[in-house]
C-alpha positions, 0 to 999 in steps of 0.5 A: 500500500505505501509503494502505491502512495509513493509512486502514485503521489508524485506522479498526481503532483508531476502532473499537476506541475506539468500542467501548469507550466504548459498553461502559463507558457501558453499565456506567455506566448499569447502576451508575446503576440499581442506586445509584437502586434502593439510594437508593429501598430507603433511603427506604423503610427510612428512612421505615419507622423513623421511623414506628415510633418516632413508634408508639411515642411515640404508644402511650407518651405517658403514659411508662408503658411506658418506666417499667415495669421489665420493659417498661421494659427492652424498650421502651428496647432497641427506642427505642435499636436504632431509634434507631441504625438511623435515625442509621445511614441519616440520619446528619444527622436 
């Protein structure tokens, strides 16, 4: 009776182990997958601000947009919100 207890014990507690660290391992990689898709979203959105800024440096290479008091106005709010927005997802550029 006490062979069974030694032998079938640890066997129910290895199970029980192995089940568990398969489990957690899934989760893991289900985590690993989300992170990887959050960091290619983030390089899409980082690279897409850094094309609208560098359009609008390019349509306002002579400053006259930027100078206009009316337009002026608008083109600093868009600069200023892209320019956070880029600070915000590349804080080192």
């Amino acid at each position: 009776m006490e062979t069974i207890q030694h032998i079938v014990l640890p066997l129910i507690i290895i199970s029980i182990l192995l089940y568990v660290v398969w489990n957690l391992l899934r989760k893991v990689e289900k985590l690993e997958d989300s992170i990887e898709e959050q960091d290619e979203v983030l390089d899409s959105v980082e690279a897409s601000v850094q094309k609208a800024l560098d359009r609008m440096k390019t349509l306002d290479r002579l400053g006259s947009f930027e100078a206009d008091d009316e337009s002026g106005f608008v083109f600093r709010e868009i600069q200023t919100a892209l320019d956070k927005l880029n600070n915000e997802i590349n804080p080192n550029a």
